[in-house]
Structures are given as structure tokens and as C-alpha cells.
N, CA, C and O atoms as a CHARMM CRD file, in Angstrom:
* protein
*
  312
    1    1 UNK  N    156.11200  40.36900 -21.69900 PROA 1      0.00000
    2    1 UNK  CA   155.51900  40.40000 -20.36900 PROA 1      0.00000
    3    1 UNK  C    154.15600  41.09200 -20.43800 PROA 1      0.00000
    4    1 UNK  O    154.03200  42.21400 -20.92900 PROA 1      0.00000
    5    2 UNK  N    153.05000  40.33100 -19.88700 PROA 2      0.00000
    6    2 UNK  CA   151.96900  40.67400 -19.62300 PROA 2      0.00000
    7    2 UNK  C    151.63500  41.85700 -19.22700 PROA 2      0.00000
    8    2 UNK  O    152.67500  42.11100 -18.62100 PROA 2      0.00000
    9    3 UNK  N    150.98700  42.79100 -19.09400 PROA 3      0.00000
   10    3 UNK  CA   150.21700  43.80800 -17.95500 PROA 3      0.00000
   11    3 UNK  C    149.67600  43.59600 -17.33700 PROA 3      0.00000
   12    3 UNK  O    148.82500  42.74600 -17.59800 PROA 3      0.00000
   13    4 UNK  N    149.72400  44.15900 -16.09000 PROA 4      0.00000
   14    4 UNK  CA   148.39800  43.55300 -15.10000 PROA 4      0.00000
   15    4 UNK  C    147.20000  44.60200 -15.15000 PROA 4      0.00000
   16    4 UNK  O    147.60800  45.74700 -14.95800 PROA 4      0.00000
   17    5 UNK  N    145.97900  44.51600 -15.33700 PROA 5      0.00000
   18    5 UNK  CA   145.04400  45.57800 -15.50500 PROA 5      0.00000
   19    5 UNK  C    144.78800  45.72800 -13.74500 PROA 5      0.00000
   20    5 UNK  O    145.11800  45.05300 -12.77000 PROA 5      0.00000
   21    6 UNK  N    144.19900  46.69900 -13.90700 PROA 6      0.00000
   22    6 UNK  CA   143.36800  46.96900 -12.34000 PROA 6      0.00000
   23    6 UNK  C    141.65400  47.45200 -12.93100 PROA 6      0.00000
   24    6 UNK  O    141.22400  48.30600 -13.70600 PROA 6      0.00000
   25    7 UNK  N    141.05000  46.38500 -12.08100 PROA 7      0.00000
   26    7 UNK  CA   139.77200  46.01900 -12.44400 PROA 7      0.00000
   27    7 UNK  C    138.58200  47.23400 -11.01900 PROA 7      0.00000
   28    7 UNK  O    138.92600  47.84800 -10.00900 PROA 7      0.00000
   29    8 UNK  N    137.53900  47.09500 -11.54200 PROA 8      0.00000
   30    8 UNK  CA   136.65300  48.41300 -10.12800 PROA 8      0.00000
   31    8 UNK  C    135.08600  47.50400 -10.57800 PROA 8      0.00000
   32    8 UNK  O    135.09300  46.98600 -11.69400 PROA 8      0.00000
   33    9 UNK  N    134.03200  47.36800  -9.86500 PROA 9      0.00000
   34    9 UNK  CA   133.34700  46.60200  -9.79200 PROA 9      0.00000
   35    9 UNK  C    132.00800  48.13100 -10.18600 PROA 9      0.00000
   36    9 UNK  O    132.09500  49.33700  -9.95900 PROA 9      0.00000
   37   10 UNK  N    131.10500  47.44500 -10.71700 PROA 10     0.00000
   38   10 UNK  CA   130.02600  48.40000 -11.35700 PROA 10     0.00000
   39   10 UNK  C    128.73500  47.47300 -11.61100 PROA 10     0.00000
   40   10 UNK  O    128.70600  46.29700 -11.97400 PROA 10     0.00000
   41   11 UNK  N    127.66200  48.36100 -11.30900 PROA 11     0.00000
   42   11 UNK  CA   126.24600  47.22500 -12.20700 PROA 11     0.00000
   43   11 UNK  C    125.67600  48.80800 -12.95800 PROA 11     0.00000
   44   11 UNK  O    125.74700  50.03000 -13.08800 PROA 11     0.00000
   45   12 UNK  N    125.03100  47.38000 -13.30000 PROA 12     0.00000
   46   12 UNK  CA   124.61800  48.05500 -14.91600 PROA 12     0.00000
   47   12 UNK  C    122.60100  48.49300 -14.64700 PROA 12     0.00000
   48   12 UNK  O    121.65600  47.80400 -14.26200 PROA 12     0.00000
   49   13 UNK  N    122.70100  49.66900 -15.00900 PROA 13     0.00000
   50   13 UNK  CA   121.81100  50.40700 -14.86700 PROA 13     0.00000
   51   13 UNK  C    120.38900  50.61100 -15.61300 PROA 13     0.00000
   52   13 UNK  O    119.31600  51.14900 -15.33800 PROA 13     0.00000
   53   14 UNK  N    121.03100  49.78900 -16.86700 PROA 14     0.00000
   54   14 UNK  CA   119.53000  49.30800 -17.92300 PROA 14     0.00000
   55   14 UNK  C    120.02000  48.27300 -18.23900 PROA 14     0.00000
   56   14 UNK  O    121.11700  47.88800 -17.83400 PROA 14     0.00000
   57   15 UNK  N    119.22100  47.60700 -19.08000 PROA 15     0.00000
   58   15 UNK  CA   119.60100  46.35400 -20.12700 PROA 15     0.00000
   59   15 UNK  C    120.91900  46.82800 -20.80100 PROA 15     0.00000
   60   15 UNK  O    121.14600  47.92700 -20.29500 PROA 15     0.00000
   61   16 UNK  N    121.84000  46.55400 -21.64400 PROA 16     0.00000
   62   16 UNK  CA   122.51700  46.62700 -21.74400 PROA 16     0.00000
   63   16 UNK  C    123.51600  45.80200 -22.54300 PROA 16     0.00000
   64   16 UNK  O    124.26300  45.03700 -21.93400 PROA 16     0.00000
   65   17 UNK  N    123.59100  45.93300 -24.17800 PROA 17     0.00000
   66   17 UNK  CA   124.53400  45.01900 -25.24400 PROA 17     0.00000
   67   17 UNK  C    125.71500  45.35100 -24.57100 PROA 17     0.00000
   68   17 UNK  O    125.97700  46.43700 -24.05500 PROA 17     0.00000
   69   18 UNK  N    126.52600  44.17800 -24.61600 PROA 18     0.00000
   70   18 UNK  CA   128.45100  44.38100 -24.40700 PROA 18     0.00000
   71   18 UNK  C    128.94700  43.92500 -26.03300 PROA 18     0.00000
   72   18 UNK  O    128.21800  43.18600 -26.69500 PROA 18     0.00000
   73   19 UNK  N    129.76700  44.25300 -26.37900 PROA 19     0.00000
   74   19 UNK  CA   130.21200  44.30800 -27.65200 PROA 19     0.00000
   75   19 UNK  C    131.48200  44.12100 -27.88600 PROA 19     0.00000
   76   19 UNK  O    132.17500  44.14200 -26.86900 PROA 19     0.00000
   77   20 UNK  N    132.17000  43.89900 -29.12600 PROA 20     0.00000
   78   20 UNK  CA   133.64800  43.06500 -29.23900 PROA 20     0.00000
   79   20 UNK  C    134.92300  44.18300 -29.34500 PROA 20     0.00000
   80   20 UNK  O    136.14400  44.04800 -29.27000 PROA 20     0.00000
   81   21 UNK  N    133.86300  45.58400 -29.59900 PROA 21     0.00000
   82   21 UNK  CA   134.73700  46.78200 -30.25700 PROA 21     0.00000
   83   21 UNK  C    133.42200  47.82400 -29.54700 PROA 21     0.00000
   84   21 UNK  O    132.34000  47.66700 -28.98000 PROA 21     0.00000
   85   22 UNK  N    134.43500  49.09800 -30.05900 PROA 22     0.00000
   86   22 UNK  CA   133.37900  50.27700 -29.67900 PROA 22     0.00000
   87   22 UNK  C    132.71300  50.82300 -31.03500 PROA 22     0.00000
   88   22 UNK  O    132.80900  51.96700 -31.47900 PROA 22     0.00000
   89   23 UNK  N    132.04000  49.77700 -31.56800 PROA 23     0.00000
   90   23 UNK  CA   131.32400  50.55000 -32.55100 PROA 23     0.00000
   91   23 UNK  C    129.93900  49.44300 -32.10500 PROA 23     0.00000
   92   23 UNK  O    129.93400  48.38800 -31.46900 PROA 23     0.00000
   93   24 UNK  N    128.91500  50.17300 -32.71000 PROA 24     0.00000
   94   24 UNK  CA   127.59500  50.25900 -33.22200 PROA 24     0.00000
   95   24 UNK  C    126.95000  49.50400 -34.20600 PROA 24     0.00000
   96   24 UNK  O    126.10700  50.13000 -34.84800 PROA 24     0.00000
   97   25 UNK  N    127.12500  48.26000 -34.52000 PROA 25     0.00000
   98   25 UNK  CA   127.02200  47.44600 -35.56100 PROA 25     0.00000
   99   25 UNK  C    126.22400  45.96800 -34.92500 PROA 25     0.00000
  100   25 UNK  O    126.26100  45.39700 -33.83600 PROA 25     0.00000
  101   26 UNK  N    125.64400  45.76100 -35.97900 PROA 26     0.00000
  102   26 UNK  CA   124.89100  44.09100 -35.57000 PROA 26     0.00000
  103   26 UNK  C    126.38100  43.33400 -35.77500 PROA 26     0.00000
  104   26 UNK  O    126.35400  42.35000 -35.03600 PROA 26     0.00000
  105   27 UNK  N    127.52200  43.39000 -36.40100 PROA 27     0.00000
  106   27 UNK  CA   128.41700  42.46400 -36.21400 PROA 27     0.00000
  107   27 UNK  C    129.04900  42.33300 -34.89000 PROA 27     0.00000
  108   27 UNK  O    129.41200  41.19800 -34.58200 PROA 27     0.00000
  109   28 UNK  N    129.26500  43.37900 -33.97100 PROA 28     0.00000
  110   28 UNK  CA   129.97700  43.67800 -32.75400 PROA 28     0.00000
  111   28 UNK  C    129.44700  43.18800 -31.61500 PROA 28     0.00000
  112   28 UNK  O    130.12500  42.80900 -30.65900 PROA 28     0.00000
  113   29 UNK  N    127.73100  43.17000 -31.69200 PROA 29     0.00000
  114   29 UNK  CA   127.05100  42.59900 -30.54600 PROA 29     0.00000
  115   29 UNK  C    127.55500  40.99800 -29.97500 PROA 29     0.00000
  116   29 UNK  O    127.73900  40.02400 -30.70400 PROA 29     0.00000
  117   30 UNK  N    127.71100  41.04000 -28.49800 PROA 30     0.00000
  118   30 UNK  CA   128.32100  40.06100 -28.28000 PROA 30     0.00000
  119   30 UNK  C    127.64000  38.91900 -27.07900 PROA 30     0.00000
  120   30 UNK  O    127.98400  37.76500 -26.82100 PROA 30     0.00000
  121   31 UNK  N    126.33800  39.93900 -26.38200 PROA 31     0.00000
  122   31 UNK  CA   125.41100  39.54000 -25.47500 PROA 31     0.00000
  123   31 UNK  C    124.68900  40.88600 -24.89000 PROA 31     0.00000
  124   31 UNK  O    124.73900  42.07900 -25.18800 PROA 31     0.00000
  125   32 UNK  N    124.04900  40.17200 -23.98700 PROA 32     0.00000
  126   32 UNK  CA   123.47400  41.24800 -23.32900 PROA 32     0.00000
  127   32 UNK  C    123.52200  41.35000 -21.68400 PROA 32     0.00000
  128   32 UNK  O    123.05700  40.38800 -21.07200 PROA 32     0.00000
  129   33 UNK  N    123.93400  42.20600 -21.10000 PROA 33     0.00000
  130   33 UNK  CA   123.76800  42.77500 -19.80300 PROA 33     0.00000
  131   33 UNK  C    122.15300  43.19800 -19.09800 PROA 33     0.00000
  132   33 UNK  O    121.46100  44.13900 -19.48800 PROA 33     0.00000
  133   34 UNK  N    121.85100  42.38200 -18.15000 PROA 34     0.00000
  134   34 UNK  CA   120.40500  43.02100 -17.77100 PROA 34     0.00000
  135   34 UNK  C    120.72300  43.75100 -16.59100 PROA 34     0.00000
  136   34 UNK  O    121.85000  43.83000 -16.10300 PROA 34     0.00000
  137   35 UNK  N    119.74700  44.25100 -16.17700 PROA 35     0.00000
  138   35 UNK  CA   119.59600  45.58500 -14.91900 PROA 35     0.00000
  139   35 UNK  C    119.81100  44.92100 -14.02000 PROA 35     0.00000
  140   35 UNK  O    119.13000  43.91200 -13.84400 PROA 35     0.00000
  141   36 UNK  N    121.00700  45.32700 -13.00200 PROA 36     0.00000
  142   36 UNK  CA   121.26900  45.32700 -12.16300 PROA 36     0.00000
  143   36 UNK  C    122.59700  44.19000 -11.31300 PROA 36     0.00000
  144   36 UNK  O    122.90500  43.92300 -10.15100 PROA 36     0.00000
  145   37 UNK  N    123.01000  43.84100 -12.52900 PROA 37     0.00000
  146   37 UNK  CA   123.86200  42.77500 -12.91900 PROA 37     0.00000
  147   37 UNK  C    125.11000  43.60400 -12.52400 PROA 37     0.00000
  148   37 UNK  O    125.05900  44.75000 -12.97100 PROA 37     0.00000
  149   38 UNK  N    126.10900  43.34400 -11.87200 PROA 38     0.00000
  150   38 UNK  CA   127.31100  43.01100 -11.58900 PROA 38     0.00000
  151   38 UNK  C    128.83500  42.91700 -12.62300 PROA 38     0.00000
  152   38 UNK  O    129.29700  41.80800 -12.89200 PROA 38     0.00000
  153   39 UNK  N    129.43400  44.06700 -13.08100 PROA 39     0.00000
  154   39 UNK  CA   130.63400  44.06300 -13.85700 PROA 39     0.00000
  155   39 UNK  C    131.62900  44.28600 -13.53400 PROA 39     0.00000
  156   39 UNK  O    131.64700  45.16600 -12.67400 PROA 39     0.00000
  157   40 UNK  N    132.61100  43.88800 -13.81700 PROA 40     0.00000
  158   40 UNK  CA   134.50600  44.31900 -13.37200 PROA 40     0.00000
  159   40 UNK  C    134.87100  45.20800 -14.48800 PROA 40     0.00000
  160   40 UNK  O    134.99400  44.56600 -15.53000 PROA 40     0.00000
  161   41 UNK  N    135.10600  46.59600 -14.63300 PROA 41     0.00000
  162   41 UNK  CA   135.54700  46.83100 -15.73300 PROA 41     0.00000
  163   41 UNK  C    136.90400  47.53200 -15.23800 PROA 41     0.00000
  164   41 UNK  O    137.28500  47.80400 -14.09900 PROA 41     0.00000
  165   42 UNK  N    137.24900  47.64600 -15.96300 PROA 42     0.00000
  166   42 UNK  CA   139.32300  48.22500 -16.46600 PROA 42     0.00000
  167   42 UNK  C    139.20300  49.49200 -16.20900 PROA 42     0.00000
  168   42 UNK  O    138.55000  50.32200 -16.84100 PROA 42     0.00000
  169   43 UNK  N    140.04600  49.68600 -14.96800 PROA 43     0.00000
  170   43 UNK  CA   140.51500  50.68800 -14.87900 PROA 43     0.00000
  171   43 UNK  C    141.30700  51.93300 -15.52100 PROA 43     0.00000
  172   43 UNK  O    142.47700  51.55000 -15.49800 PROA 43     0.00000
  173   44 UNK  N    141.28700  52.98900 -15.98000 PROA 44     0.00000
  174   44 UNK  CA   142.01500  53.73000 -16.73300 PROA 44     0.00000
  175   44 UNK  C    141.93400  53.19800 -18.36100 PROA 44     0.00000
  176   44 UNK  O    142.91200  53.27700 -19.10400 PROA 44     0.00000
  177   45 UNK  N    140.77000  52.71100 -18.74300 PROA 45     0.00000
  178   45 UNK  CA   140.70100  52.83900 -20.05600 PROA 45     0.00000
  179   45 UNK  C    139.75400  53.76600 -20.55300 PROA 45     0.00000
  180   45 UNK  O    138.76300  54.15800 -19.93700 PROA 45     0.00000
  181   46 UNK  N    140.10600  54.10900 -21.71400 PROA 46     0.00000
  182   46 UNK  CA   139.67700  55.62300 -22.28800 PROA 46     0.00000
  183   46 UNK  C    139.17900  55.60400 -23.92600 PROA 46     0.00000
  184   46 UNK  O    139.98500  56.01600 -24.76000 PROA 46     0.00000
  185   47 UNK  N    137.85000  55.12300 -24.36400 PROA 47     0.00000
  186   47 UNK  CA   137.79900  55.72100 -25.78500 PROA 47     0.00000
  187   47 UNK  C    136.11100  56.11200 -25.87200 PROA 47     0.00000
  188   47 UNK  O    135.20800  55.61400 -25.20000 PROA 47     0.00000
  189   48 UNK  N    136.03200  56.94700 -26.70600 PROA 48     0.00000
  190   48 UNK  CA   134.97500  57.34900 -27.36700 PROA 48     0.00000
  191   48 UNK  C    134.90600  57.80700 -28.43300 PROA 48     0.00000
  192   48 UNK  O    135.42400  58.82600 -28.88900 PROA 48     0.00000
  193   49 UNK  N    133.83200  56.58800 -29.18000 PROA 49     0.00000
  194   49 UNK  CA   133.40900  56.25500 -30.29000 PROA 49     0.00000
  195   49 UNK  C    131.75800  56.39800 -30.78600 PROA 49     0.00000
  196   49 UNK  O    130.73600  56.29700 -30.10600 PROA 49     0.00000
  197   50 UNK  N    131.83600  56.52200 -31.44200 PROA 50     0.00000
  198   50 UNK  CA   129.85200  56.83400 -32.32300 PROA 50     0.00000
  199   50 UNK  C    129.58800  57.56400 -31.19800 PROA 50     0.00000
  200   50 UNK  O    128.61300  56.99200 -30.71100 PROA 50     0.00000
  201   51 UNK  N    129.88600  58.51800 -30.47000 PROA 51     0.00000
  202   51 UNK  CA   129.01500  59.28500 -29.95600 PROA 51     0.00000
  203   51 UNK  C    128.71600  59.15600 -28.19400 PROA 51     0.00000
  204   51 UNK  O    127.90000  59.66400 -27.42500 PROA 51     0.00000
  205   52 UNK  N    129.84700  58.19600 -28.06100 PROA 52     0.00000
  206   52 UNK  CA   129.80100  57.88700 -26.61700 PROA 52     0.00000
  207   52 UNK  C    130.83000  57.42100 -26.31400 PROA 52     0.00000
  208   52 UNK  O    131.70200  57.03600 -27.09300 PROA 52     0.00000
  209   53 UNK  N    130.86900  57.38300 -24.44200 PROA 53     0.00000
  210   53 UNK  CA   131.90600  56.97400 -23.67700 PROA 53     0.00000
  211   53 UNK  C    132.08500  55.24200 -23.50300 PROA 53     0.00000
  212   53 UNK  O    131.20700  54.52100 -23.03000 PROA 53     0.00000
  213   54 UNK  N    133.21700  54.84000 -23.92100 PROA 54     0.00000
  214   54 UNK  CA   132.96900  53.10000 -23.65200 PROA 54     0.00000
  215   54 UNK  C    133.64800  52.85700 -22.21300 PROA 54     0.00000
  216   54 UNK  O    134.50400  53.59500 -21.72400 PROA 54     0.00000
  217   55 UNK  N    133.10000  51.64900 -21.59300 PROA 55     0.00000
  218   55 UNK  CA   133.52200  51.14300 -20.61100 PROA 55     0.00000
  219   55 UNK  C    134.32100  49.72300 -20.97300 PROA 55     0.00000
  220   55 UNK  O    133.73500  49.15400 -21.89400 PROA 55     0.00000
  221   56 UNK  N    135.67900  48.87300 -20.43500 PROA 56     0.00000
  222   56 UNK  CA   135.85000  47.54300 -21.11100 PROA 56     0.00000
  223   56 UNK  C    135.57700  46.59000 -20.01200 PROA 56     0.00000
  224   56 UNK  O    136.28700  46.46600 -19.01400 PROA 56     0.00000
  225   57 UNK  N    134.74000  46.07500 -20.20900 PROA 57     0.00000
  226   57 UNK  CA   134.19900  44.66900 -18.84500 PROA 57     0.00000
  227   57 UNK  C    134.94300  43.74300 -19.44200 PROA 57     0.00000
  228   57 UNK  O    135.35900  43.57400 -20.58800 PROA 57     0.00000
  229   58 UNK  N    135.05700  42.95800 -18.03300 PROA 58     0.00000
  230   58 UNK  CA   135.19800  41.39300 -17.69700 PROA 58     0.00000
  231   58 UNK  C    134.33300  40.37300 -17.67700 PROA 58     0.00000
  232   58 UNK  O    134.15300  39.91800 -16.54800 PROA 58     0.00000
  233   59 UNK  N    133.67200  39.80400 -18.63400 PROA 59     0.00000
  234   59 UNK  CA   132.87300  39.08800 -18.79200 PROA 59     0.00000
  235   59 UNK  C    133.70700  37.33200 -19.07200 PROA 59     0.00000
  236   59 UNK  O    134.25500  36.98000 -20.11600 PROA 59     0.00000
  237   60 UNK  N    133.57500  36.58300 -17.92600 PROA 60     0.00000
  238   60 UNK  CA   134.40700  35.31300 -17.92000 PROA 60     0.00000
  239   60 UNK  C    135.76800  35.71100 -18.10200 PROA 60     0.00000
  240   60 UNK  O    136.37600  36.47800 -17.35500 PROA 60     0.00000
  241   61 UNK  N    136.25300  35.11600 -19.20200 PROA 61     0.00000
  242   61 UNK  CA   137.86500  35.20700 -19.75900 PROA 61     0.00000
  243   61 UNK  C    138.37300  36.35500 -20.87100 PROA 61     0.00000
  244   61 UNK  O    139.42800  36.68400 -21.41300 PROA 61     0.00000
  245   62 UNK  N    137.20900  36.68800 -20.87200 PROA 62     0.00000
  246   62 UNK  CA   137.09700  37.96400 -22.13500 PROA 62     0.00000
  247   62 UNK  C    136.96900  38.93200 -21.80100 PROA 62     0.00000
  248   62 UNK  O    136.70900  39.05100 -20.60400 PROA 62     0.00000
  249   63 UNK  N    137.08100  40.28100 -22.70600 PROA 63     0.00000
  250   63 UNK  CA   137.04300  41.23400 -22.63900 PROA 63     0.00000
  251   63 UNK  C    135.63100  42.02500 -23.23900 PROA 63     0.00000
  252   63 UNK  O    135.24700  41.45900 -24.26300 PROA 63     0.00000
  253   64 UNK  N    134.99900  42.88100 -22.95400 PROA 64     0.00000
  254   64 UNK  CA   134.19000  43.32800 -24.20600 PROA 64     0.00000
  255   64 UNK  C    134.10100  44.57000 -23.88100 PROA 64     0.00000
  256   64 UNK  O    134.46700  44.78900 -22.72600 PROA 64     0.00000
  257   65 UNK  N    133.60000  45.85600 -24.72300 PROA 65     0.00000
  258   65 UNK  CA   133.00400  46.90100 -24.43600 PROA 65     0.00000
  259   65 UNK  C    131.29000  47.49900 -24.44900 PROA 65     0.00000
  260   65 UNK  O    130.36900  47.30100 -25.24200 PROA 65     0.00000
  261   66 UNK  N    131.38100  48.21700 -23.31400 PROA 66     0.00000
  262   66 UNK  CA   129.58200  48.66500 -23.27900 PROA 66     0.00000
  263   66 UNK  C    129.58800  49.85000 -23.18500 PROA 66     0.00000
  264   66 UNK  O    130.61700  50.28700 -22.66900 PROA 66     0.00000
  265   67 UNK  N    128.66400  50.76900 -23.54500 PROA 67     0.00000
  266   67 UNK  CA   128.62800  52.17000 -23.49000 PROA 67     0.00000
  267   67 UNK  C    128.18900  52.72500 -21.58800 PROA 67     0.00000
  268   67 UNK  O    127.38700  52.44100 -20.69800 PROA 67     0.00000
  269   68 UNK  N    129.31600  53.62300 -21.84500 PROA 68     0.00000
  270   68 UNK  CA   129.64300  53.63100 -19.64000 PROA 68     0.00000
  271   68 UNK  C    128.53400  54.17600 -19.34300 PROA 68     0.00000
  272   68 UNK  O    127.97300  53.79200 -18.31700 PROA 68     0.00000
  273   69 UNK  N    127.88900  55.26900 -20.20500 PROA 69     0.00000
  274   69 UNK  CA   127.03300  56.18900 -19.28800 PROA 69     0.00000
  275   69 UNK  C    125.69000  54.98700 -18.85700 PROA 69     0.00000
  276   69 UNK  O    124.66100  55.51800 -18.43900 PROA 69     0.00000
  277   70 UNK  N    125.69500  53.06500 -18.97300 PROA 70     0.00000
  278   70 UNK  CA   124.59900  52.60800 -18.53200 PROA 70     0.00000
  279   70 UNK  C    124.92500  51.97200 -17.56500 PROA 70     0.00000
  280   70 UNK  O    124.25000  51.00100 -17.22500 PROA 70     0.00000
  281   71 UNK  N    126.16700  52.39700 -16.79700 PROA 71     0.00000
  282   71 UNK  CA   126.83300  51.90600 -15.32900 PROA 71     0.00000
  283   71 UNK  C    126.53100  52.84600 -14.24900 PROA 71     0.00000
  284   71 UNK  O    125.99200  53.94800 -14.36000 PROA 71     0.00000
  285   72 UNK  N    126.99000  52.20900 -13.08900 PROA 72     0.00000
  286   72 UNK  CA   127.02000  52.98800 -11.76600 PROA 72     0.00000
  287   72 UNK  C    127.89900  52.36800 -11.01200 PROA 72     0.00000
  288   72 UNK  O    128.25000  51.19800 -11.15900 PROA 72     0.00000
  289   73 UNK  N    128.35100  53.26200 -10.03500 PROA 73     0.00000
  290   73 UNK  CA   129.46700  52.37600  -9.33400 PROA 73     0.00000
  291   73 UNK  C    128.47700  51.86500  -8.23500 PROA 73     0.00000
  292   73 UNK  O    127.31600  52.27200  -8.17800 PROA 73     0.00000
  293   74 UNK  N    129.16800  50.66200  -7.09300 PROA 74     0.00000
  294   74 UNK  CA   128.89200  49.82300  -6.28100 PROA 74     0.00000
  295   74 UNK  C    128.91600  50.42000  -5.18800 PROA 74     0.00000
  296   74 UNK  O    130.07600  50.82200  -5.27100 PROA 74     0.00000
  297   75 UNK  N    128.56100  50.80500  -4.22000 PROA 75     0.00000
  298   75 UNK  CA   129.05400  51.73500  -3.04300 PROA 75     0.00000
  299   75 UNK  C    129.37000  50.58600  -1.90000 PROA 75     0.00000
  300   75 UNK  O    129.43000  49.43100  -2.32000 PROA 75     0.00000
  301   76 UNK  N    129.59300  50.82500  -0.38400 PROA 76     0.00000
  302   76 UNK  CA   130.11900  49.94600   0.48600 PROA 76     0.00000
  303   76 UNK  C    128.98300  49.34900   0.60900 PROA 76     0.00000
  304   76 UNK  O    129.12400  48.15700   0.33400 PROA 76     0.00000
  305   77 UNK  N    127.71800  49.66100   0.94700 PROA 77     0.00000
  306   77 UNK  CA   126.17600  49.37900   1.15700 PROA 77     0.00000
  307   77 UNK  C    125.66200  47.87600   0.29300 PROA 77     0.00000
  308   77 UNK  O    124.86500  47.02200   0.68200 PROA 77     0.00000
  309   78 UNK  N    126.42000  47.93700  -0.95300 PROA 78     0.00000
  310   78 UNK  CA   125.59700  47.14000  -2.23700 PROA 78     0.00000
  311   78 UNK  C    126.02800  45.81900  -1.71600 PROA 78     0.00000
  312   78 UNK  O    125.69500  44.78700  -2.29800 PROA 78     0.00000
């Protein structure tokens, strides 16, 4: 049986690589996020790796990770 994640809506605050894993590598790069763009990421997930906090977005059907501190949350206003 599946899990159901619980997803929270965020844009992204600089440009911004999303990646396949939380590491730092030209193999991991998976696209890029530009300013001010629109993400779903996963609630209650937790790792930090090379030196930073990861976030895991919803990008289409996939999953990827981006480093959190280049998010912001959405307020009622946005």
C-alpha cells in the first residue's frame, strides 16, 4: 500500500537546479527552476546533505530535490 504524501505550495526565489538526489554533482542535475515559479513540495521531509537543507518538489509525475533555503512560502495574497 501506497502512502499518501501531503504536498504545501512554494516559489522559488532565484534560479534554481532541481536534482534526482541531494547531492552536488553534474550527474544529479535534472533541470532548472527560474524565479518566481511555482512548486508543490512534500511535506515533512527531512535531509541535509553537502552542506544544506533539501526540499523534495513535484515536478509533473516526478519527484526531485532542490536546496530549500531558495524557496518561500505562498501567502493568501500570491
Amino acid at each position: 500500500m501506497k502512502t499518501l504524501l501531503s504536498y504545501k505550495w512554494m516559489r522559488v526565489k532565484s534560479r534554481l537546479n532541481y536534482r534526482t538526489s541531494c547531492e552536488i554533482t553534474p550527474a544529479t542535475l535534472a533541470g532548472v527552476l527560474e524565479i518566481g515559479e511555482k512548486v508543490r513540495i512534500v511535506d515533512d521531509f527531512d535531509c541535509v546533505a553537502c552542506g544544506h537543507k533539501w526540499a523534495k518538489v513535484k515536478i509533473g509525475r516526478k519527484h526531485y530535490y532542490v536546496c530549500a533555503m531558495w524557496l518561500e512560502p505562498i501567502t493568501d495574497t500570491d
